[in-house]
N, CA, C and O of each residue as an XYZ file, in Angstrom:
284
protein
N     204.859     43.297    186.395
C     205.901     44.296    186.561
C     206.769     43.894    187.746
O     206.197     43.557    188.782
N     208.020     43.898    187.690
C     209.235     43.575    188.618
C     209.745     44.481    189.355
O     210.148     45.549    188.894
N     209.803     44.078    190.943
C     210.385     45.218    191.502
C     211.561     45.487    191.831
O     211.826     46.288    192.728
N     212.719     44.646    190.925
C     213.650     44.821    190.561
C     214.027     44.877    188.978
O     213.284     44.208    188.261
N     214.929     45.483    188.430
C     215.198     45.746    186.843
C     215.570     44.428    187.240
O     215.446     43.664    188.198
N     216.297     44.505    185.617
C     217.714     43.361    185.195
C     218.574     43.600    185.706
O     219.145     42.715    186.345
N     219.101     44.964    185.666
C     220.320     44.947    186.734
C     220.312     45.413    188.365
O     221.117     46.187    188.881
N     219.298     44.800    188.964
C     219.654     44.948    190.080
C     218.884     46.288    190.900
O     218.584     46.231    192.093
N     218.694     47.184    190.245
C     218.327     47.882    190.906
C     216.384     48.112    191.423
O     215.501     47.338    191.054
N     216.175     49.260    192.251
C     215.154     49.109    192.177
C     214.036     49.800    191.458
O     214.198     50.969    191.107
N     213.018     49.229    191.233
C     212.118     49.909    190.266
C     211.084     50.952    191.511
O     210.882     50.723    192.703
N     210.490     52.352    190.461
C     209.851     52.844    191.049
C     208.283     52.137    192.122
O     207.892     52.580    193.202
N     207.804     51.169    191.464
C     206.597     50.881    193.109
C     207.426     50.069    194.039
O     207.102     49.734    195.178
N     208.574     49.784    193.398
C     209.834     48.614    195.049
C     209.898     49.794    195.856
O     209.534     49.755    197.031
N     210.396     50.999    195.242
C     211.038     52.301    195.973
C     209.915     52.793    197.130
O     210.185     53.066    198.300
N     208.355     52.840    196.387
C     206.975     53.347    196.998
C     207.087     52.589    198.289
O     207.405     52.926    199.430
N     206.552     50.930    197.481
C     206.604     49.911    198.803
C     207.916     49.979    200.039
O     207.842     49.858    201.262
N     208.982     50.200    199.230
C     209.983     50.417    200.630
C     209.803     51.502    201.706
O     209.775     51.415    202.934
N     209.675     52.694    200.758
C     209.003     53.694    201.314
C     207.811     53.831    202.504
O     207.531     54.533    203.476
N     207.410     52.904    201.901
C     205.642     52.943    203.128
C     205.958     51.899    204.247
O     205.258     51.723    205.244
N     207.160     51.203    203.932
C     207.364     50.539    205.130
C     208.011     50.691    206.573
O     208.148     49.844    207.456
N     208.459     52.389    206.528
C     209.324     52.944    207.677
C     208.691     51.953    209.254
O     209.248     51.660    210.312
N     207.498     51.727    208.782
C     206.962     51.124    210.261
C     206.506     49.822    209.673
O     206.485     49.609    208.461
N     206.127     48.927    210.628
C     205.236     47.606    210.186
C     203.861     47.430    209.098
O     202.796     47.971    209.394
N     203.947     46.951    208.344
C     202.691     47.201    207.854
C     202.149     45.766    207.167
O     202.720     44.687    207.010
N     200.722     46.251    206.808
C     200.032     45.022    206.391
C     199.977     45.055    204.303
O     200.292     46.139    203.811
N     199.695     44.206    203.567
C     199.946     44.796    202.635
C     198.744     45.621    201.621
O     198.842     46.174    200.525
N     197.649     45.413    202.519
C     196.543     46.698    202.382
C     197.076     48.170    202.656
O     196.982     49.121    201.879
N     197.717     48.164    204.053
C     197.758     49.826    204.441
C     199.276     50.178    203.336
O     199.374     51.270    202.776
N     200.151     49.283    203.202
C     200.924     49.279    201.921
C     200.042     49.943    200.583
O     200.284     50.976    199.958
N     199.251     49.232    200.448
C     198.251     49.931    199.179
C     198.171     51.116    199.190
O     198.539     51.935    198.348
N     197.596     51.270    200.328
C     196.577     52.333    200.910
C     198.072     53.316    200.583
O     198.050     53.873    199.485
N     199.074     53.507    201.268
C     199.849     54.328    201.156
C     200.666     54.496    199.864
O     201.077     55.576    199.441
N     200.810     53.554    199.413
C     201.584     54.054    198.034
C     200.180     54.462    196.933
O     200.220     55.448    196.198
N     199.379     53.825    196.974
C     198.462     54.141    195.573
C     198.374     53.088    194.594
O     197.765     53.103    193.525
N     199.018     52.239    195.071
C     199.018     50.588    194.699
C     198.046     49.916    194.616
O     197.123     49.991    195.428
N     198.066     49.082    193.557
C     196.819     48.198    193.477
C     197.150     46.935    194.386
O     198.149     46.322    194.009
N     196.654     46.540    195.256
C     196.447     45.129    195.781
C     197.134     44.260    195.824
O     197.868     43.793    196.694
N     196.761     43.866    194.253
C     197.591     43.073    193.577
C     199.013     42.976    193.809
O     199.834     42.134    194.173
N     198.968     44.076    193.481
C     200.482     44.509    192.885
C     201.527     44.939    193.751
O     202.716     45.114    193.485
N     200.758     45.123    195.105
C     201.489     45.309    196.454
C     202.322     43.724    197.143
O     203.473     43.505    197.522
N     201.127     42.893    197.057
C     201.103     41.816    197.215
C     202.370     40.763    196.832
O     203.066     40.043    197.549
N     202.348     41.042    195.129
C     203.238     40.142    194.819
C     204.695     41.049    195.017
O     205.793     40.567    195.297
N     204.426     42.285    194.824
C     205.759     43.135    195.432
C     206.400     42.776    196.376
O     207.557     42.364    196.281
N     205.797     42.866    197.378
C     206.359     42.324    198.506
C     206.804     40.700    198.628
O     207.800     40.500    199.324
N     206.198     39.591    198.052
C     206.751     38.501    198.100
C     208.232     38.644    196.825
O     209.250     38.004    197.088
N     208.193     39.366    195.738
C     209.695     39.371    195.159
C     210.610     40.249    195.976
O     211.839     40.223    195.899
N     209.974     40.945    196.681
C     210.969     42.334    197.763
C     211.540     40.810    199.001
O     212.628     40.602    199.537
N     210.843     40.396    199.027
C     211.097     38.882    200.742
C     212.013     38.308    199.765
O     213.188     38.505    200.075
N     211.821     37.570    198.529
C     212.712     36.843    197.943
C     214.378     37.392    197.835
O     215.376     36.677    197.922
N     214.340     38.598    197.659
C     215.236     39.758    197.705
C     216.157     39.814    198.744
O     217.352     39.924    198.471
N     215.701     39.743    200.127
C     215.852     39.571    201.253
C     215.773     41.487    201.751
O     216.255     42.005    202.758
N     215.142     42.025    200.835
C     214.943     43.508    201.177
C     214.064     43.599    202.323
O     214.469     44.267    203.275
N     212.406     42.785    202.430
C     211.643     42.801    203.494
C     211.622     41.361    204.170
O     212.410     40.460    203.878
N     210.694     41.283    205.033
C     210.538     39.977    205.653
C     209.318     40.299    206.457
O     209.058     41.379    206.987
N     208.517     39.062    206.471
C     206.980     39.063    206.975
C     206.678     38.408    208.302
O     206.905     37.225    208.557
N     206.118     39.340    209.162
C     206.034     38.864    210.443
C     204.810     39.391    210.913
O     204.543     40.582    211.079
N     203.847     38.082    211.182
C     202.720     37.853    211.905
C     201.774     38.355    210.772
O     200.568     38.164    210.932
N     202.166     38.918    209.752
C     201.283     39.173    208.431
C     201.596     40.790    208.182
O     201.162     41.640    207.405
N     202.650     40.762    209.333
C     202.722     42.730    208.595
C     204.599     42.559    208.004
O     205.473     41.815    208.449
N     204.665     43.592    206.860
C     206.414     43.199    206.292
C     206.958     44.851    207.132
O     206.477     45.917    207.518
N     208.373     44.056    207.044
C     209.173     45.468    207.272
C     210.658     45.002    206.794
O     211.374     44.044    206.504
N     210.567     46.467    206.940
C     212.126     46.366    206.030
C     213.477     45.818    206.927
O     213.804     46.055    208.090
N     214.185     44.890    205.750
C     215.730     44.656    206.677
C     216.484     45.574    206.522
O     216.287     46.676    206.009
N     217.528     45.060    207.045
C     218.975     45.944    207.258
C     219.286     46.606    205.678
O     219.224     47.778    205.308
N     219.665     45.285    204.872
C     219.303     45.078    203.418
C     218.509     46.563    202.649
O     218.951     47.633    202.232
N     217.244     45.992    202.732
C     216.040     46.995    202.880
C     216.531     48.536    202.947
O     216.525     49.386    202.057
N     216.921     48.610    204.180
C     217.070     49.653    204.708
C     218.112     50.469    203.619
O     218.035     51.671    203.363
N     218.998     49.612    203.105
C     220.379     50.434    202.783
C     220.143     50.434    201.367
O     220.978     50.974    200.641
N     219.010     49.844    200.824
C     218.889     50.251    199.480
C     218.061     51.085    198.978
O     218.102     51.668    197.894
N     216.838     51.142    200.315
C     216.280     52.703    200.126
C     217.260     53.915    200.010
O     216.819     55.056    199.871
């Protein structure tokens, strides 16, 4: 499952994951807060980085500017 459609926008667990990221996080307490499987947090967040929506630092993601304005 993609956390972007075809056109661009975002899909409901991108929205969760953006959501749980108001602060730094790891992509367990990501889980932990949306209701996310693991998995699925995981690769979220590496298509959300590809995106340039988040970016990963020291192993916790947070949201960019980007990020920010598409929540």
């Amino acid at each position: 499952m993609a956390c972007l459609s075809a056109d661009g926008t975002l899909t409901e667990s991108a929205r969760k994951m953006l959501g749980a990221l108001q602060n730094p996080a790891l992509p367990e307490e990501v889980a932990q807060a949306t209701g996310l499987p693991l998995f699925r947090v995981r690769s979220g967040l590496r298509e959300l980085a590809q995106a340039g929506l988040v970016e990963e630092r020291e192993g916790r993601y947070v949201l960019t500017e980007v990020g920010k304005q598409r929540l």
